[in-house]
N, C-alpha and C positions, 0 to 999 in steps of 0.2 A: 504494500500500500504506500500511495507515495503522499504527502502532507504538504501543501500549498502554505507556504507561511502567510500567505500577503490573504486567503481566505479565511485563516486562522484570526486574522487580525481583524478582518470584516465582522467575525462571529464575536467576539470578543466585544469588539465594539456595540455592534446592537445588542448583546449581552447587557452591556454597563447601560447604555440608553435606555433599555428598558427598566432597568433596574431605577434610573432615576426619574422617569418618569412613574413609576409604581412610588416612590417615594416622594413625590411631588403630590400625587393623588392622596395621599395616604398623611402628608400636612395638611393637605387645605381641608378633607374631613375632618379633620381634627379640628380643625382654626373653625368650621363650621358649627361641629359638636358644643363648643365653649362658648360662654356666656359671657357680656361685657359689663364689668360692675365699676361703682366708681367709689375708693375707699378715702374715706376721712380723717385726719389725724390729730387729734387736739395736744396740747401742754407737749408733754414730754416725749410722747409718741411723734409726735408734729416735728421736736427734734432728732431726733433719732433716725429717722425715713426721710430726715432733707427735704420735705416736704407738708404743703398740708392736705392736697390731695392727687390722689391720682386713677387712673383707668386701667384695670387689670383686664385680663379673660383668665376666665375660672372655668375647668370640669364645672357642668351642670349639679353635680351632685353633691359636690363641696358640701359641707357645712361649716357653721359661722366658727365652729370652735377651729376645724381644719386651716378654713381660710386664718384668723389669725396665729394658730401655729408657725405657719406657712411665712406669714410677714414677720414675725418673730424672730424664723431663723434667719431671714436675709437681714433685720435689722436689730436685731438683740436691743429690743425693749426693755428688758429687765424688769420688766413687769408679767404677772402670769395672770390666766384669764381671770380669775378670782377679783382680781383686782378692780377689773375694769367694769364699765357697763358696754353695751353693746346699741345702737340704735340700727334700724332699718328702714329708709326711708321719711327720716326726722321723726319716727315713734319708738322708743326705747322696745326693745324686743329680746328675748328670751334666746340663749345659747343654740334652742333646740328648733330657733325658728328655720324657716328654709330660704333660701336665696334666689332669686330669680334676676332674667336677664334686665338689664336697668334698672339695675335697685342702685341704691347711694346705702353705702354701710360705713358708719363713724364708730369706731374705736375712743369712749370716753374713760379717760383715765379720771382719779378723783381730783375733787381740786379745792386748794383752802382757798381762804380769802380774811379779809380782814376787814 
């Protein structure tokens, strides 16, 4: 049997093209699958995240404790959920609530005053 290298290299080639086209399909499902939230940051969270808010996409399924896990470890708050209150939408909301696509979720830490 004799082996064409310059056909080996054709196969090869649509090989990889296929392959990134299967992997290009296989992001944009993904980017499709996820929901775009917009998260809030007050006091000391506000510093920490260099920010006071921003637009994520989140797995649909997230939940509110995951999602702040999640921003936690990129920004080590050094506060745990316990701490904070949560709102969804400007109505203070429950750990256990659920999250949908265009929600606004603020992470409120406590706060003194004088």
């Amino acid at each position: 049997m004799i082996l064409d290298s310059t056909s080996d290299t054709t196969l090869d080639t649509t090989q990889e093209a296929g392959q990134q086209t299967a992997q290009k399909a296989n992001q944009q499902t993904a980017q499709e699958s996820m929901i775009t939230i917009s998260v809030l940051y007050f006091a000391s969270l506000a510093d920490k995240a260099g920010c006071d808010q921003e637009s994520i996409h989140i797995d649909p399924t997230t939940s509110l404790s995951d999602l702040f896990a999640q921003l936690d470890d990129q920004y080590h708050f050094g506060r745990c959920q316990s701490q904070l209150r949560v709102a969804i939408n400007d109505n203070f909301a429950q750990w256990s609530d659920a999250i949908h696509d265009g929600d606004s979720i603020a992470f409120i830490p406590p706060v003194a005053g004088g």
